[in-house]
C-alpha positions as CSV (number, residue, x, y, z in Angstrom):
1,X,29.6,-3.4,-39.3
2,X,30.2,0.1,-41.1
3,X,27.0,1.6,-39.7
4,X,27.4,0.1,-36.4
5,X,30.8,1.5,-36.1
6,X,29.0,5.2,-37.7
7,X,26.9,4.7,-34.7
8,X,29.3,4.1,-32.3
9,X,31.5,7.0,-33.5
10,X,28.3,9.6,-33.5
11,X,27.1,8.3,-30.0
12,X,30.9,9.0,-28.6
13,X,31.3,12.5,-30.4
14,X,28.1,13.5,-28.8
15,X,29.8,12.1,-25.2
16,X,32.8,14.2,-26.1
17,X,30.4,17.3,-26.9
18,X,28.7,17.2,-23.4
19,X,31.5,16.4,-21.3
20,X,33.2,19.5,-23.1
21,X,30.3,21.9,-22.7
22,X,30.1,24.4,-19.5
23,X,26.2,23.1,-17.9
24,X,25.5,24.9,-14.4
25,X,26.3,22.2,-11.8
26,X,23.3,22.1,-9.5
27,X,23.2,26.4,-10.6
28,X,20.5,25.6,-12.7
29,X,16.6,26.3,-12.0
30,X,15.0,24.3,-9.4
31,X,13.2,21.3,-10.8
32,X,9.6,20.2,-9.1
33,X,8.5,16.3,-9.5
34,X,6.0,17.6,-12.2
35,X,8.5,19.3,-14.4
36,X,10.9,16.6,-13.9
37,X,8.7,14.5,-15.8
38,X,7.7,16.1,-18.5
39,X,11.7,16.5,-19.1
40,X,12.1,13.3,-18.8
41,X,10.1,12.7,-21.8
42,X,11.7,15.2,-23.8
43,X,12.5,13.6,-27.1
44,X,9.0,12.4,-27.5
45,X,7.3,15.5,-26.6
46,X,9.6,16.7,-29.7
47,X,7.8,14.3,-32.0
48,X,4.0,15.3,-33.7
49,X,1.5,12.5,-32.8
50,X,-0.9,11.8,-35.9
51,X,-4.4,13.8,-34.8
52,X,-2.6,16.4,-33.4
53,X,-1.9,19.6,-34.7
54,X,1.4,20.2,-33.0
55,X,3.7,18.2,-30.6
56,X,2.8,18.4,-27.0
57,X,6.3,20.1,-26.2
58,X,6.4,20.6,-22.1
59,X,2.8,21.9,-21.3
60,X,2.3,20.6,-18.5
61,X,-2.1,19.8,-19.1
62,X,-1.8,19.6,-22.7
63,X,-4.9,18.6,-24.0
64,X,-6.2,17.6,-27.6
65,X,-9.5,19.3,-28.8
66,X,-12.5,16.6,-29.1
67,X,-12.1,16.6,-32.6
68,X,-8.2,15.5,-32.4
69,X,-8.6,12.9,-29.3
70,X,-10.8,11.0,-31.5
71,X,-8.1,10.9,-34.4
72,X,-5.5,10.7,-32.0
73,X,-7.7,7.7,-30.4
74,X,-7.6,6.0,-33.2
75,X,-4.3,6.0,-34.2
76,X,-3.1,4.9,-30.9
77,X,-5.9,1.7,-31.0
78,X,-4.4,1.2,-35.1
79,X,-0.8,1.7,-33.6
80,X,-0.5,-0.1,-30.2
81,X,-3.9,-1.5,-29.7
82,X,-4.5,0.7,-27.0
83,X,-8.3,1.7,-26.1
84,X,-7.7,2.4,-22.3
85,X,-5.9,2.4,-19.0
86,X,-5.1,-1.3,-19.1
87,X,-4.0,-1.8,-22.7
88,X,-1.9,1.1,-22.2
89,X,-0.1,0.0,-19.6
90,X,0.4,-3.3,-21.7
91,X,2.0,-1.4,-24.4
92,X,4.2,0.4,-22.3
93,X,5.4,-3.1,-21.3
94,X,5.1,-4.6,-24.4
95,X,7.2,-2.1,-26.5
96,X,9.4,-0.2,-23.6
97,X,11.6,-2.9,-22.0
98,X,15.4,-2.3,-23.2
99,X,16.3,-1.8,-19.8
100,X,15.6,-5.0,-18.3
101,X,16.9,-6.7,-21.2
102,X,20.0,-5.1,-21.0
103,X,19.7,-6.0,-17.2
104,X,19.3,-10.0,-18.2
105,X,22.9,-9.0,-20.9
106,X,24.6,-7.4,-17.7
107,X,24.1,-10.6,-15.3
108,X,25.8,-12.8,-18.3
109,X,28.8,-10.5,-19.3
110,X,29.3,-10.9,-15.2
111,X,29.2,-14.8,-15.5
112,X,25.9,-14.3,-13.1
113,X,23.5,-15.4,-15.7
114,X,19.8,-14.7,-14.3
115,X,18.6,-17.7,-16.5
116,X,20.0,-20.7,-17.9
117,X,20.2,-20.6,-21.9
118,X,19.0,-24.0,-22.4
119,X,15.8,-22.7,-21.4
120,X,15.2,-20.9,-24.3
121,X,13.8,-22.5,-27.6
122,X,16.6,-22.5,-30.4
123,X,14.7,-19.8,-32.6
124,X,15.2,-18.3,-29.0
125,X,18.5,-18.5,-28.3
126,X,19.7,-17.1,-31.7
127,X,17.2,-14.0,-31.3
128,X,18.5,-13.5,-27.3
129,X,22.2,-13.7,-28.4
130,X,21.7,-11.5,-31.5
131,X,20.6,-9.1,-29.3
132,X,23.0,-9.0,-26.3
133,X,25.6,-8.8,-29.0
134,X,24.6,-5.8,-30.5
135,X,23.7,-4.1,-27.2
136,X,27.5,-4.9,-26.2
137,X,28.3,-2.6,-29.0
138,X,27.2,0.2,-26.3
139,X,28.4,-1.1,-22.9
140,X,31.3,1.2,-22.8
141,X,29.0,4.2,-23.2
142,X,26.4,3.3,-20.6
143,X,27.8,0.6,-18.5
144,X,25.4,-0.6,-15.9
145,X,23.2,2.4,-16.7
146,X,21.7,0.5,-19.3
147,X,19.0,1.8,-21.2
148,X,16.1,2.2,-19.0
149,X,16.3,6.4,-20.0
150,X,14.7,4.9,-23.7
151,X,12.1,3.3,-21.6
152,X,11.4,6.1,-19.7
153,X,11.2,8.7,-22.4
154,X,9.0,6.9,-24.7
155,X,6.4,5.6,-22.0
156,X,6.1,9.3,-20.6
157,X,5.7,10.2,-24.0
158,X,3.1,7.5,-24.7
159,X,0.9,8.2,-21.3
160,X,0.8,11.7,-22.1
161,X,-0.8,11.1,-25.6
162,X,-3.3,9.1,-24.0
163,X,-4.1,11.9,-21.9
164,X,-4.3,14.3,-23.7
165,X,-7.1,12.9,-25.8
166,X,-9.0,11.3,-22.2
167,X,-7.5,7.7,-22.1
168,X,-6.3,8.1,-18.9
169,X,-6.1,11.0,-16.3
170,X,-4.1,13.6,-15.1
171,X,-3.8,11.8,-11.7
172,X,-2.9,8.8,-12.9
173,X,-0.5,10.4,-15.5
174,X,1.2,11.6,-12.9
175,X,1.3,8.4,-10.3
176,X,2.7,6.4,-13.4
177,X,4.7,9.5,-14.8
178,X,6.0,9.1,-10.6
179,X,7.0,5.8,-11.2
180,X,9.1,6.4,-13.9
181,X,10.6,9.2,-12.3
182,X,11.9,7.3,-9.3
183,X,13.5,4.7,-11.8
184,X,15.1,7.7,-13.3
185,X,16.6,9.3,-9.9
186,X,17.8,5.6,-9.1
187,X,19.5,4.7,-11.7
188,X,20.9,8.5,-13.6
189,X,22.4,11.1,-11.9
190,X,22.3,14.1,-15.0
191,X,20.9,14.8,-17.9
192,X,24.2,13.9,-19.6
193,X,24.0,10.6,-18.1
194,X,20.3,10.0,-19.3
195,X,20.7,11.5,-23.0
196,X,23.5,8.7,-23.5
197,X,21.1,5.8,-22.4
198,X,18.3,7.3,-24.2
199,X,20.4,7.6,-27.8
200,X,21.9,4.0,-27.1
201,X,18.2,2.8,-26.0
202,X,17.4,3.8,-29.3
203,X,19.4,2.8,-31.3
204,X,19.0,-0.8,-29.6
205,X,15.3,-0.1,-29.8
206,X,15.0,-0.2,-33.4
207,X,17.4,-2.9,-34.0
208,X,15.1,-5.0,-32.1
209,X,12.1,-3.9,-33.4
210,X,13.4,-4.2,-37.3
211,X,13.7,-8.0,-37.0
212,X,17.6,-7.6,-35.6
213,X,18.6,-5.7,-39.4
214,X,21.1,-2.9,-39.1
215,X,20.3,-1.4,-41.9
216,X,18.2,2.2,-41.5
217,X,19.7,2.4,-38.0
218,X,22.4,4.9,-38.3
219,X,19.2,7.5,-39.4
220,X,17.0,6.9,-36.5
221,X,20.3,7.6,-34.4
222,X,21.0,10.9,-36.6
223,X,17.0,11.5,-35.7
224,X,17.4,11.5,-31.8
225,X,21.3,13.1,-31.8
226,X,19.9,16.1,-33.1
227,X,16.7,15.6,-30.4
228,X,19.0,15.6,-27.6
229,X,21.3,18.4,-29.2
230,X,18.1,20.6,-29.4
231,X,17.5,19.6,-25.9
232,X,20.7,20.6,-24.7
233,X,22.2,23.3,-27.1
234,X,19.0,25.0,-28.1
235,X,16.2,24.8,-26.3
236,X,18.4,24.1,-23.8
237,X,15.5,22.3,-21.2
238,X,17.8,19.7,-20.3
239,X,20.4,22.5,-19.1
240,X,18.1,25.2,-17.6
241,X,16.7,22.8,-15.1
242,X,18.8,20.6,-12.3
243,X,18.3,16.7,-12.3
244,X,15.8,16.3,-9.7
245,X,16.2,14.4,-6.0
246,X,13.3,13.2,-4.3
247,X,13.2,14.9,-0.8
248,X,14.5,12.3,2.4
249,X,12.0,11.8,4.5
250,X,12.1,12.4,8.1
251,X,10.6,9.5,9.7
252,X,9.3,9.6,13.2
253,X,11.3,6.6,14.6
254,X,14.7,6.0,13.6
255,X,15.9,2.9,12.3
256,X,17.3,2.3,15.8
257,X,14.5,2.7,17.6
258,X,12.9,0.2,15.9
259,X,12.1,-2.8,18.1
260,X,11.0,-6.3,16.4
261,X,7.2,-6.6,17.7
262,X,6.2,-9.0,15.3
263,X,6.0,-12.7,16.3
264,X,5.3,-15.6,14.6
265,X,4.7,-14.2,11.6
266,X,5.2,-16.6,8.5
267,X,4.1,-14.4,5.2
268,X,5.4,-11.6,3.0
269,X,6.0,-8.7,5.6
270,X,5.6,-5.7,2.7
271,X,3.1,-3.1,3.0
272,X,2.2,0.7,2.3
273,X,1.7,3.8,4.9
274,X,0.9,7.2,3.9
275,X,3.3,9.9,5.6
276,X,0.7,11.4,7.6
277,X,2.0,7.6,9.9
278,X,5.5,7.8,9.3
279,X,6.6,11.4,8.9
280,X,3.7,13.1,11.2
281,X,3.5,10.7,13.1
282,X,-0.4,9.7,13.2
283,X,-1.6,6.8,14.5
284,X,-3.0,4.0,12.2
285,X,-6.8,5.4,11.9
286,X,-7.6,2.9,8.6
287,X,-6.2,0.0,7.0
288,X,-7.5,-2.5,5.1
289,X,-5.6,-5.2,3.0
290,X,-6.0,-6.3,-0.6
291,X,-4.7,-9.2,-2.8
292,X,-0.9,-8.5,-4.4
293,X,-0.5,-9.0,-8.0
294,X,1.6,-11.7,-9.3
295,X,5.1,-9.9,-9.2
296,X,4.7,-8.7,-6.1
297,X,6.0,-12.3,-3.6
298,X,7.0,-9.8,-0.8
299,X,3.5,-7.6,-0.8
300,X,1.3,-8.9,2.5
301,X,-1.3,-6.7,0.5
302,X,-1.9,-4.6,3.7
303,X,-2.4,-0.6,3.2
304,X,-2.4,1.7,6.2
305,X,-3.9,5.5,6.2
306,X,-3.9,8.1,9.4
307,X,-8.1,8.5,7.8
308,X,-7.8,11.8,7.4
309,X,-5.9,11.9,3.7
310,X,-8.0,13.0,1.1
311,X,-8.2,12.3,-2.3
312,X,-5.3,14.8,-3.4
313,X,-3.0,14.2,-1.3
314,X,-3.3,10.3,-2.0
315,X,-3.3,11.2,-5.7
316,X,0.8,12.1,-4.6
317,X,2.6,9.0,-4.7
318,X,5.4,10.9,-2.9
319,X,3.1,10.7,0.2
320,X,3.3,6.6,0.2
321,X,6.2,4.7,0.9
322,X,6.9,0.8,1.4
323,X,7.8,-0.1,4.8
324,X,7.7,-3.9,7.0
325,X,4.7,-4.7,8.7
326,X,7.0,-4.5,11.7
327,X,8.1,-0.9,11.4
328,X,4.6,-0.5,11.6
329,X,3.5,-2.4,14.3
330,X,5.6,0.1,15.7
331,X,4.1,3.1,14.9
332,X,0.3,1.4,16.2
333,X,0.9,-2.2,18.0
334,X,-2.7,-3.0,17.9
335,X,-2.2,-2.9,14.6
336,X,-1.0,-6.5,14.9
337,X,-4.1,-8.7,15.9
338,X,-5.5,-7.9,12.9
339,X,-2.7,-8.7,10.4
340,X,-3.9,-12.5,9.6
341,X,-7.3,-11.3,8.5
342,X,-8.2,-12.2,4.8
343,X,-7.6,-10.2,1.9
344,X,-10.9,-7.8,1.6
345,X,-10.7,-7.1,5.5
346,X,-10.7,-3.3,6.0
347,X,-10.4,-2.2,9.9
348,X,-10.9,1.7,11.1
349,X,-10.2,3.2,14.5
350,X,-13.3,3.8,16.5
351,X,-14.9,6.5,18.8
352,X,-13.6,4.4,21.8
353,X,-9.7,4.6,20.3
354,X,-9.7,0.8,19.0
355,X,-9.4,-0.6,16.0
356,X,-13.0,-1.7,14.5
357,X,-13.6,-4.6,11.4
358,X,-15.8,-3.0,9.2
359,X,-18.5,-5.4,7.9
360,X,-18.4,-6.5,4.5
């Protein structure tokens, strides 16, 4: 309990140092979705990854020569198993989830529980209440917050390794690194906020990862103070740069001029447009529909595109948005006779101005 209390006390000094320190309130330099998210991994752009020469710091198309992306390869495949996009993506997972554990903690604290204890094995239940104990120890700090900032900074930080040395891509680096930096917007609003997840996340992090012993803990939090101090006091990128707010769209049709078109249907009523629809105002020139994963109940699977988006601008997540199949059926009406079609069905709009079935 010594070290936990150590912890605690160097976790709240560091509270005390930010709140005390003068940080430009929205004075700071503008802050573009790319730079956002190389920020947001900013302790583990601090970090060297083994193969590499020097850490990746904040360059945004840092790249490995061939002779390092093989070493640095092979230390992620030795580290995390990872050999491409897929098994990366089931690291992240794998290793990154302290947010929505501390998510399932929150819903009991509130007497809400999101699952029934019971359910879990004994070996279970000792491991699950081991942990929402110790992450109590940091509730006062981050409060519903949680610590989805640890997540976040350790998966950027992950995907940009594997880029570097050609795992993945710069597109989709930056579609996932988009991802991440919605979560972020939703759930932070500073950089003060989201260095007290991320040193909390931490801290939980490891005590999860060391088999639930506390011992060794207190030096990984040391570790990641001063990474945060060098973020704010020195290098000062977490202070130079504003906390970033996606752009409100201005939608063609206002909610209230939404009128409910569809009828009788009995499925999921999720689906994507591109903003060329919904901002510009296009009408529905391609759409075609594929099968939702698993997690995704509310996903009809249907995807609709004005046909004239290119590959760059649908590399820009910002550019898509989830909407009902009703707001769309009132953006293009005929839209709607072809909604029951199977998943694989693809339809584009024809010379003659209707909506076409391509063959398969």
């Amino acid at each position: 309990m010594a070290e936990r209390q150590a912890i605690l006390d160097r976790i709240q000094q560091l509270r005390t140092d930010l709140n005390a320190s003068t940080f430009p309130r929205g004075e700071g330099l503008p802050c573009d979705l790319d730079t956002f998210i190389l920020l947001l991994g900013g302790i583990s752009s601090l970090r060297k990854v083994p193969g590499m020469e020097e850490h990746m710091g904040f360059a945004p198309d840092f790249r490995c020569s061939d002779e390092q992306a093989g070493q640095v390869r092979g230390h992620l495949e030795e580290m995390f198993g990872i050999t491409d996009r897929e098994s990366l993506l089931a690291a992240c997972d794998r290793l990154f989830s302290t947010g929505l554990e501390y998510a399932q903690f929150l819903s009991f604290w509130a007497e809400l529980p999101s699952f029934e204890e019971g359910e879990l094995s004994p070996q279970g239940l000792e491991v699950f209440r081991a942990c929402k104990d110790y992450a109590a120890t940091f509730r006062d700090i981050v409060g519903e917050k949680g610590f989805y900032a640890w997540d976040i900074g350790e998966r950027i930080g992950l995907l940009r390794t594997a880029c570097a040395c050609g795992i993945i891509t710069q597109g989709e680096l930056r579609a996932m690194g988009w991802e991440l930096a919605r979560l972020a917007t939703d759930v932070y609003s500073s950089w003060q906020e989201y260095a007290l997840s991320s040193l909390c996340g931490a801290v939980y992090f490891l005590f999860v990862q060391s088999g639930r012993q506390e011992g060794g803990l207190q030096h990984f939090c040391e570790v990641n103070d001063h990474c945060i101090r060098y973020l704010f006091f020195e290098d000062s990128s977490w202070t130079r740069f504003n906390w970033y707010a996606f752009p409100q769209k201005q939608f063609v049709l206002r909610e209230e001029d939404v009128k409910p078109l569809l009828s009788g249907w009995e499925g999921p009523v999720g689906c994507m447009a591109t903003d060329r629809i919904m901002v510009e105002g296009k009408p529905v020139g391609y759409m075609y529909r594929e099968e939702p994963g698993p997690d995704h109940d509310g996903d009809s699977g249907w995807r609709f595109f004005a046909g004239d988006e290119d590959e760059e601008y649908l590399s820009n997540p910002e550019h898509m948005g989830v909407y009902s199949l009703n707001v769309l059926c009132n953006y293009s009406p005929d839209i709607e006779e072809h909604l029951t079609a199977s998943y694989g069905t693809a339809c584009f709009r024809g010379e003659d101005g209707s909506l076409q079935r391509e063959e398969r």
